[in-house]
C-alpha positions in Angstrom: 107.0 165.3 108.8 108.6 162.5 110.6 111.0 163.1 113.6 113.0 160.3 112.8 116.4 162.4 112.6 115.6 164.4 116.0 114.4 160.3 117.9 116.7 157.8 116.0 115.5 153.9 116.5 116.7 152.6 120.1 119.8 150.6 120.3 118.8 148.6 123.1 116.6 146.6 121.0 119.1 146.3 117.6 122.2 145.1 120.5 119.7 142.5 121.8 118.5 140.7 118.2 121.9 141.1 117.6 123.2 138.7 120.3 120.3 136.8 120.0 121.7 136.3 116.4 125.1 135.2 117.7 123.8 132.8 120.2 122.0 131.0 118.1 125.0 130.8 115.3 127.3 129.7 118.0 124.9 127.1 119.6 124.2 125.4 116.5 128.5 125.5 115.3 128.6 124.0 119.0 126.5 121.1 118.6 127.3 120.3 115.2 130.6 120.0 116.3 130.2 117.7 119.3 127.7 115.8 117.5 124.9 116.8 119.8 121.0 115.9 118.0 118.1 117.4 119.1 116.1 116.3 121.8 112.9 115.5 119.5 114.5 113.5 116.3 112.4 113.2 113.0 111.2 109.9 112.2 114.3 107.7 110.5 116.8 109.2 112.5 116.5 107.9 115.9 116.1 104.6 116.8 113.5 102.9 114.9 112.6 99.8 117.5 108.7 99.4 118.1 108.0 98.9 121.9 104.0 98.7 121.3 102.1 99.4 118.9 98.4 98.7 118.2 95.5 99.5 115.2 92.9 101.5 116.0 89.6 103.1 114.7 87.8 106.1 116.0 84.4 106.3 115.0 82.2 109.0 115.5 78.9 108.8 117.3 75.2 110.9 116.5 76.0 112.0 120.3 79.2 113.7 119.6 81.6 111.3 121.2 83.8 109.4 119.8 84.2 105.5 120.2 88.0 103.8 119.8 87.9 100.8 118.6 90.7 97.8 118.1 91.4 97.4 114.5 91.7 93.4 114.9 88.3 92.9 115.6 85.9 96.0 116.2 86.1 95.9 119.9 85.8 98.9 121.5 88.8 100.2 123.2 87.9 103.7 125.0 84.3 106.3 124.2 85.4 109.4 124.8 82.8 111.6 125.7 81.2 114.5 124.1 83.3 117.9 124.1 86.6 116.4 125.8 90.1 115.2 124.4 90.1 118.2 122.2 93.9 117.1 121.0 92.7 113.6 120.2 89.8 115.5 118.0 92.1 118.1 116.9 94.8 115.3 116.0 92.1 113.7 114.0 90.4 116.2 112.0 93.8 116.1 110.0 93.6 112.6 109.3 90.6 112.9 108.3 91.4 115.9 105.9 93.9 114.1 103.9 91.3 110.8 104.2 89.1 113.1 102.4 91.6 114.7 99.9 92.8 111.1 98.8 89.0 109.2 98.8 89.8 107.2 101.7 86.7 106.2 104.1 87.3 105.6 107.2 87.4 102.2 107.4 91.0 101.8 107.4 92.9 101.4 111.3 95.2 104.5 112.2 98.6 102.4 113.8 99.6 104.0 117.0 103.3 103.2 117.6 105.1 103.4 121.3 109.2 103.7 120.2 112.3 102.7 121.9 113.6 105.7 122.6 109.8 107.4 124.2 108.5 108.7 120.8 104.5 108.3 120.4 103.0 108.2 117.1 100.1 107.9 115.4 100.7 106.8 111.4 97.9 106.4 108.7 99.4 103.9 106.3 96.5 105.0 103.5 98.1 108.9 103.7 101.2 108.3 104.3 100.7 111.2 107.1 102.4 110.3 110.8 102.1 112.6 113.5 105.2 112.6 116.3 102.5 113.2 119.6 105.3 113.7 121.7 106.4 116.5 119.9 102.7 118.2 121.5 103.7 117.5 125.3 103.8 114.6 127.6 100.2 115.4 128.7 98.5 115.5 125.2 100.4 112.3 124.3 99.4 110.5 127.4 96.1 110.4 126.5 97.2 108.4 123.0 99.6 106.4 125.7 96.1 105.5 127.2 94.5 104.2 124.4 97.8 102.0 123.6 97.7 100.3 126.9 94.1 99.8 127.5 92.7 96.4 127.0 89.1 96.5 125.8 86.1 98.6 127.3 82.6 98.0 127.9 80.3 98.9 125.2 
């Protein structure tokens, strides 16, 4: 049989989710009170001023990397080699997904979008899917940042 009755549950544990509970329920009265928004707004809520913003294509390649090109005119942007940028990959692979789902090829530019107010994006007007990559770190979004700044590579 159980000894529940002789060891009942801690109440160290039950006292902590219960202040956890109230902290929570008190920070989120607070701020809607003052007015206070999250650090990382949804698109349509913060400001909605482009800064940069630039088409691009990423083609894959029979040797596993993966060549960016400019959606204007085909030039290439940035190869990224072989097993590296796994977020860029990752980021992909779910574009690609709903590409697939809707019978979209890949011809069609992905718009990557620099905002006013730091927010990095990458949009895919075919899906209607846009990814916030800010919302993944400053590190995995530097590496879109890259791409958005660079001027065209060597083939």
């Amino acid at each position: 049989m159980s000894d529940l009755a002789q060891r009942p549950f801690p109440r160290g544990p039950l006292f902590g989710a219960a202040a956890l509970l109230a902290f929570v329920l008190i920070a989120v009265g607070v701020a809607r009170v003052t007015g206070t928004t999250p650090a990382a707004t949804p698109s349509g809520v913060a400001s909605e001023t482009v800064v940069a913003a630039r088409d691009l294509r990423f083609v894959d390649r029979a040797d596993g990397a993966v060549v960016v090109q400019a959606g204007d005119d085909d030039s290439v942007v940035a190869v990224l080699p072989p097993g590296t940028n796994g977020f860029v990959r990752g980021t992909l692979r779910g574009f690609a997904r709903d590409r697939k789902r809707q019978d979209v090829g890949v011809e069609p530019p992905f718009r990557l979008t620099q905002w006013a107010d730091g927010r990095l994006s990458l949009a895919d007007a075919t899906t209607g899917r846009q990814v916030e990559l800010t919302a993944f770190g400053a590190t995995n979004a530097e590496v879109f940042a890259k791409l958005l700044q660079r001027r065209d590579a060597a083939r």
